[in-house]
N, CA and C atoms as an extended XYZ file, in Angstrom:
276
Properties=species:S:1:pos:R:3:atomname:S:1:resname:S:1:resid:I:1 pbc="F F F"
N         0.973       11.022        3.897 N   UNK     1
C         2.323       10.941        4.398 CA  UNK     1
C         3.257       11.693        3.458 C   UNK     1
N         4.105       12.317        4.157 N   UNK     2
C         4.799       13.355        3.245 CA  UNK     2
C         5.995       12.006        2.420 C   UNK     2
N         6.468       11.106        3.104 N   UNK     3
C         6.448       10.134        1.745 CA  UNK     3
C         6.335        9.790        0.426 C   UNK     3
N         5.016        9.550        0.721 N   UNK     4
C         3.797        9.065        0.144 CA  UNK     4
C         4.115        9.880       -1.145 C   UNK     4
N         3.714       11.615       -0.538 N   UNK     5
C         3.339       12.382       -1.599 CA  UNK     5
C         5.242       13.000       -2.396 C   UNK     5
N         6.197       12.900       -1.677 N   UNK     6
C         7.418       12.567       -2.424 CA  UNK     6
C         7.754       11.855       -3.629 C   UNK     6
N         6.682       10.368       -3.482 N   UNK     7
C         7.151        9.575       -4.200 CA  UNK     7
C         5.872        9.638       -5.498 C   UNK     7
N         4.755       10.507       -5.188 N   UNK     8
C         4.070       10.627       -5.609 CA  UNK     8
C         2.703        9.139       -5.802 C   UNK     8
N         2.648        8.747       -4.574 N   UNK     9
C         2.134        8.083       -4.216 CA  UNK     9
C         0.689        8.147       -3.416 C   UNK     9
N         0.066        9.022       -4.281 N   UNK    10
C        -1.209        9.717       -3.091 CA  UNK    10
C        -2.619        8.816       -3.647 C   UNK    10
N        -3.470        7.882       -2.803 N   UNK    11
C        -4.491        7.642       -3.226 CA  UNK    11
C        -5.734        7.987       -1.982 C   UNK    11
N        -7.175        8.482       -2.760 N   UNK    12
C        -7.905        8.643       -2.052 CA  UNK    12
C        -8.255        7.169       -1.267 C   UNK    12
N        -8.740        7.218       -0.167 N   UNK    13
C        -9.561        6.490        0.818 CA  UNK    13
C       -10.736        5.709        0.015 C   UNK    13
N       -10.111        4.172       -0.046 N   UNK    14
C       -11.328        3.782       -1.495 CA  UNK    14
C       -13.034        3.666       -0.413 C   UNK    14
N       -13.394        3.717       -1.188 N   UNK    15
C       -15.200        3.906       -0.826 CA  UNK    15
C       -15.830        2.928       -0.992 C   UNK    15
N       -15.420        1.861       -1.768 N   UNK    16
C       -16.173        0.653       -1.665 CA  UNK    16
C       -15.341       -0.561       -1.797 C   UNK    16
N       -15.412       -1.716       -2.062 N   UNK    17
C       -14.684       -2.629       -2.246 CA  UNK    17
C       -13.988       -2.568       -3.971 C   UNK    17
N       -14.782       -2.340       -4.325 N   UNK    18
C       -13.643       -2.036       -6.014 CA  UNK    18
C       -12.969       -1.358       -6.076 C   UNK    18
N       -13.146       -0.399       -5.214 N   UNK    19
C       -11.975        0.801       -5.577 CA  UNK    19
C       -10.711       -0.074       -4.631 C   UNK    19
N       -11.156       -0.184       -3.620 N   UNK    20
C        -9.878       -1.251       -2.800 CA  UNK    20
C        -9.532       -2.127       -3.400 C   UNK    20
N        -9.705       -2.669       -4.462 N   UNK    21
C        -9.248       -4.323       -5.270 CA  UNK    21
C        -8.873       -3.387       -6.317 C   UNK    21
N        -9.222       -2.027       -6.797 N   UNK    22
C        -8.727       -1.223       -8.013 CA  UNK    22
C        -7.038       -1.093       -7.249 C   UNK    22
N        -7.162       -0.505       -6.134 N   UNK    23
C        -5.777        0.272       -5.476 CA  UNK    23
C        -4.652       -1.119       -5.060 C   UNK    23
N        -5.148       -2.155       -4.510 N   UNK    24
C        -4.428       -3.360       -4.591 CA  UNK    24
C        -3.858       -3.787       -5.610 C   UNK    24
N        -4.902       -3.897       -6.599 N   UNK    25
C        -4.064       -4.023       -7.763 CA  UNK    25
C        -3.051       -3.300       -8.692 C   UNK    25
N        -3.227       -2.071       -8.343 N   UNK    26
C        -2.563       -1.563       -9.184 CA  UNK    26
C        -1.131       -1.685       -8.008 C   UNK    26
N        -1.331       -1.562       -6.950 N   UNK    27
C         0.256       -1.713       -5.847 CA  UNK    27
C         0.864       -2.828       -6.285 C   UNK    27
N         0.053       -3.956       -6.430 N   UNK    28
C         0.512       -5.171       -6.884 CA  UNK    28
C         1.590       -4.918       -8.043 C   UNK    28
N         1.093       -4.508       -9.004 N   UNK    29
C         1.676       -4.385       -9.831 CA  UNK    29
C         2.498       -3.397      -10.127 C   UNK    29
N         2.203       -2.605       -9.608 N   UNK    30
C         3.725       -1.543       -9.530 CA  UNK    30
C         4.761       -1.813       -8.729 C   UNK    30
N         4.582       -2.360       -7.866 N   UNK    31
C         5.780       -3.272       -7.070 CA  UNK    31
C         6.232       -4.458       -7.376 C   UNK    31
N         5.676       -5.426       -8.306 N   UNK    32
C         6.091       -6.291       -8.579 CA  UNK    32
C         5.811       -7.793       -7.868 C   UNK    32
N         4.632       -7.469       -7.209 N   UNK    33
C         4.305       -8.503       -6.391 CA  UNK    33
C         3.373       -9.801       -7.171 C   UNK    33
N         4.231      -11.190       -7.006 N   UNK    34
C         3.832      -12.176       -7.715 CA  UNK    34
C         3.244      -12.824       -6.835 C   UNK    34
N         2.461      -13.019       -5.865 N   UNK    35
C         1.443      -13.814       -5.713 CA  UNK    35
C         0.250      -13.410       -4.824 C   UNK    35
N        -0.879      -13.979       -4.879 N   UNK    36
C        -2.231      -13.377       -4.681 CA  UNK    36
C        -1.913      -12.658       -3.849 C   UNK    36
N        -2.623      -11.298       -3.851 N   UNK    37
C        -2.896      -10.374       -2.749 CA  UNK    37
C        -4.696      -10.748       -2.311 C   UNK    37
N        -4.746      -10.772       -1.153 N   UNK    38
C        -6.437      -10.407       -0.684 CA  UNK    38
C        -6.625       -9.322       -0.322 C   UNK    38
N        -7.861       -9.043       -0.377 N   UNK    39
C        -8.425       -7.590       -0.376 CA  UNK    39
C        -9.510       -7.523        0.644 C   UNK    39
N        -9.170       -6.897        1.625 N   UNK    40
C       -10.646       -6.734        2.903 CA  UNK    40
C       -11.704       -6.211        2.090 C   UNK    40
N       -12.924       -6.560        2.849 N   UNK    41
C       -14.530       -6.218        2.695 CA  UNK    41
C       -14.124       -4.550        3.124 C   UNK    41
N       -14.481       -3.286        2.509 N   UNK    42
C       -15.105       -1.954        3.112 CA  UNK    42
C       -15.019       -1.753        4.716 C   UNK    42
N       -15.737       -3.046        5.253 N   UNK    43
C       -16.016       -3.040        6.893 CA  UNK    43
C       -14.973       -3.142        7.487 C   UNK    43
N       -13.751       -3.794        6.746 N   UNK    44
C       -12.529       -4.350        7.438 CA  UNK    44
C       -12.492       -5.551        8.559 C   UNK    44
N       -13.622       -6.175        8.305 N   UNK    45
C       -13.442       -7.610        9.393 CA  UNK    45
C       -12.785       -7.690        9.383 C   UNK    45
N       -11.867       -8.309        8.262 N   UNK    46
C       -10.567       -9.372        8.404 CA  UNK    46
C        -9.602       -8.851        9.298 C   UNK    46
N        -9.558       -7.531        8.805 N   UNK    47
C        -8.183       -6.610        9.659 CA  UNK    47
C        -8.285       -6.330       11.029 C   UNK    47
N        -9.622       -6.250       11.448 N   UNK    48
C        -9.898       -6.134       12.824 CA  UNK    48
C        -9.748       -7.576       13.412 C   UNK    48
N       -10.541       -8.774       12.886 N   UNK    49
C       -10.110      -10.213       13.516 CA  UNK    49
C        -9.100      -10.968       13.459 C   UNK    49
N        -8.171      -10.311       12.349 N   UNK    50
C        -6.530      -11.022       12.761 CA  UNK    50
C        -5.327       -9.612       12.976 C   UNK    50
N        -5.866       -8.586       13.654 N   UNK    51
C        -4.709       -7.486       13.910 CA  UNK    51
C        -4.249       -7.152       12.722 C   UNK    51
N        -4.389       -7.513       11.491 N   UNK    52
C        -3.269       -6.928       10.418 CA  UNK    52
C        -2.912       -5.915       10.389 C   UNK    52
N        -3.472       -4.684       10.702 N   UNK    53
C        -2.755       -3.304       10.852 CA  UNK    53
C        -1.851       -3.036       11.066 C   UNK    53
N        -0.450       -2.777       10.794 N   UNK    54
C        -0.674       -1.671        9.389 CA  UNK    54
C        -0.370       -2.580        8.369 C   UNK    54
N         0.780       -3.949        9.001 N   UNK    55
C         0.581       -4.864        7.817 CA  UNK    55
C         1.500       -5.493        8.210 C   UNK    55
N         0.905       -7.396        8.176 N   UNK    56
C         1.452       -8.737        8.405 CA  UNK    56
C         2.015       -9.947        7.785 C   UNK    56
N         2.487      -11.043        7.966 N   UNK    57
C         2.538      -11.410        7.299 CA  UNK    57
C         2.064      -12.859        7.999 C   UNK    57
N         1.165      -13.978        7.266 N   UNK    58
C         0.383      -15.259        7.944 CA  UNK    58
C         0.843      -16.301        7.194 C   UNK    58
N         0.872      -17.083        7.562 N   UNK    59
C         0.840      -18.566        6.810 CA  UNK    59
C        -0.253      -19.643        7.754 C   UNK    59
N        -1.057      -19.883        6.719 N   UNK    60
C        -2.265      -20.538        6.953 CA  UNK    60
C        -1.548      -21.917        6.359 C   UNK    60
N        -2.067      -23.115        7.673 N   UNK    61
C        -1.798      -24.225        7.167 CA  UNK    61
C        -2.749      -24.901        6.659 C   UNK    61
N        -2.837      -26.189        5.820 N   UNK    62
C        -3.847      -27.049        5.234 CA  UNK    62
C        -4.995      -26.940        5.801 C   UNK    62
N        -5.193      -27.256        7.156 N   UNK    63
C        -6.309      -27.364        8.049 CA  UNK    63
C        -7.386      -25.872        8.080 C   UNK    63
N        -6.280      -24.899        7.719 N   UNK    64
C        -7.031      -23.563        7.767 CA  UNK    64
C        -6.795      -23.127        9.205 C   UNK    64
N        -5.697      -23.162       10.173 N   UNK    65
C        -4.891      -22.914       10.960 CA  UNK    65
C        -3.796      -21.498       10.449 C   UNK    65
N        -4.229      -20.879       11.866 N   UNK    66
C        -3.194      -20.176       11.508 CA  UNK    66
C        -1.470      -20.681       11.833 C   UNK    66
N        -0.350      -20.668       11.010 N   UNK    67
C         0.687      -21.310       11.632 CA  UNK    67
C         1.492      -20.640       12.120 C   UNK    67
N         1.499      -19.171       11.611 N   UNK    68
C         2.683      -17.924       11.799 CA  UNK    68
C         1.998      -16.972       11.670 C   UNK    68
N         2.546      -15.786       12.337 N   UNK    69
C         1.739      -15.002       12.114 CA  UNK    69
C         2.710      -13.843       12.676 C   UNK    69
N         3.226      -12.721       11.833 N   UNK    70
C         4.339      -12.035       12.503 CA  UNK    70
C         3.973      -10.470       12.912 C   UNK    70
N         5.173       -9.830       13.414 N   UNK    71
C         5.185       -8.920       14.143 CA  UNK    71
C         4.614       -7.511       12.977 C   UNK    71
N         3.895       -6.720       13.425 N   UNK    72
C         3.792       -5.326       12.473 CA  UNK    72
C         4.715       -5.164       11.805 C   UNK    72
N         4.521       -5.249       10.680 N   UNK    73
C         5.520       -4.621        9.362 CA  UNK    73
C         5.819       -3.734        9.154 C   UNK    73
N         6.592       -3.401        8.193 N   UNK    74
C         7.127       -3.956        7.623 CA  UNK    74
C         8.707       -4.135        8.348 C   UNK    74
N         8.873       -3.405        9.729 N   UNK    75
C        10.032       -3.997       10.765 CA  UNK    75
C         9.810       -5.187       11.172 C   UNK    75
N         8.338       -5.502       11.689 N   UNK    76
C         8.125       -6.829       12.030 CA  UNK    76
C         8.611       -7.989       11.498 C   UNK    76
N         8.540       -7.944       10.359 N   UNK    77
C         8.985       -8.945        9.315 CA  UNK    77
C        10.047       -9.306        9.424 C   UNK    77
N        10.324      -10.900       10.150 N   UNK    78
C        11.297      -11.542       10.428 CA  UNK    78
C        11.049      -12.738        9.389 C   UNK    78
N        11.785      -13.093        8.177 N   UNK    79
C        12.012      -13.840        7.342 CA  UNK    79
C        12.074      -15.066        7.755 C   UNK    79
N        12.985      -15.068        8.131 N   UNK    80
C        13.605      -16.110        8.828 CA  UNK    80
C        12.789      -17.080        9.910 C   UNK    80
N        11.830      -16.518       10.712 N   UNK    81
C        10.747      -17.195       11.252 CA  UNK    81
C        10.037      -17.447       10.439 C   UNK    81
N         9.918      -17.305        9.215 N   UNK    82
C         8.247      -17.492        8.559 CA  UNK    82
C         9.286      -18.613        7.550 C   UNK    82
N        10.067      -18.814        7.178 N   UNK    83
C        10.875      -19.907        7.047 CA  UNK    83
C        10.664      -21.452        7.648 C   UNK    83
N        11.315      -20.741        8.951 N   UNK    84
C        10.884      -22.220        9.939 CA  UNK    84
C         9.481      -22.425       10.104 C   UNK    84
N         8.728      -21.410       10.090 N   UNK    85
C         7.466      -22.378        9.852 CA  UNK    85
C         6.666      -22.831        9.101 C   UNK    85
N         7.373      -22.229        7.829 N   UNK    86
C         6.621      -23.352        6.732 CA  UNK    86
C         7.626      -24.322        6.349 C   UNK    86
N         8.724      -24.558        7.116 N   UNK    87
C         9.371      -25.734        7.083 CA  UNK    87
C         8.619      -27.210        7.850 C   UNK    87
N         7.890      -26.158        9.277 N   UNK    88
C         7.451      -26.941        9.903 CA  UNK    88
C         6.300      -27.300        9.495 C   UNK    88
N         5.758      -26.623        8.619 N   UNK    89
C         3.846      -27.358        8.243 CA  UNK    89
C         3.950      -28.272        7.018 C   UNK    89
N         5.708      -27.909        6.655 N   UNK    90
C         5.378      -28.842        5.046 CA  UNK    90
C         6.306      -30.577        5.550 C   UNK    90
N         6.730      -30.286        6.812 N   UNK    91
C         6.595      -31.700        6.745 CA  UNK    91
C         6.006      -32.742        7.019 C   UNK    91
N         5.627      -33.964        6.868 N   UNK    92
C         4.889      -35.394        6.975 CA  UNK    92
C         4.484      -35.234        8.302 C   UNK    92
């Protein structure tokens, strides 16, 4: 993405799962992101069995339920819904 390469942001296509937990991490941390990131398998199950593409945001409740689950990002991202629903899973 001519972006990408603006900001000087160019990484190869990782090849195995370390290089993807190498490139996560280092985003993590150049952005400033404080809490766990997960990292798909190579195969990309995860991303294919919950849509995440290009990128979501979930809140999994106790049960291991999904409770929210929002629109493609990073426009998708309505705050404010993912609010009310972990208002709604954290109560009694």
């Amino acid at each position: 993405m001519e972006v990408n390469e603006k900001e000087k942001v160019v990484i190869d296509y990782p090849k195995d799962y370390d290089d993807r937990a190498s490139v996560a991490g280092a985003c993590s941390t150049k952005l400033g992101i404080e809490f766990p990131a997960l990292v798909d398998n190579i195969d990309n199950k995860t991303e294919v069995a919950y849509t995440a593409w290009p990128d979501r945001l979930y809140l999994i409740d106790s049960s291991g339920q999904i409770a929210f689950k929002s629109e493609a990002g990073p426009f998708g991202f309505k705050t404010e819904l993912l609010s009310k629903a972990l208002e709604s899973v954290s109560k009694p």
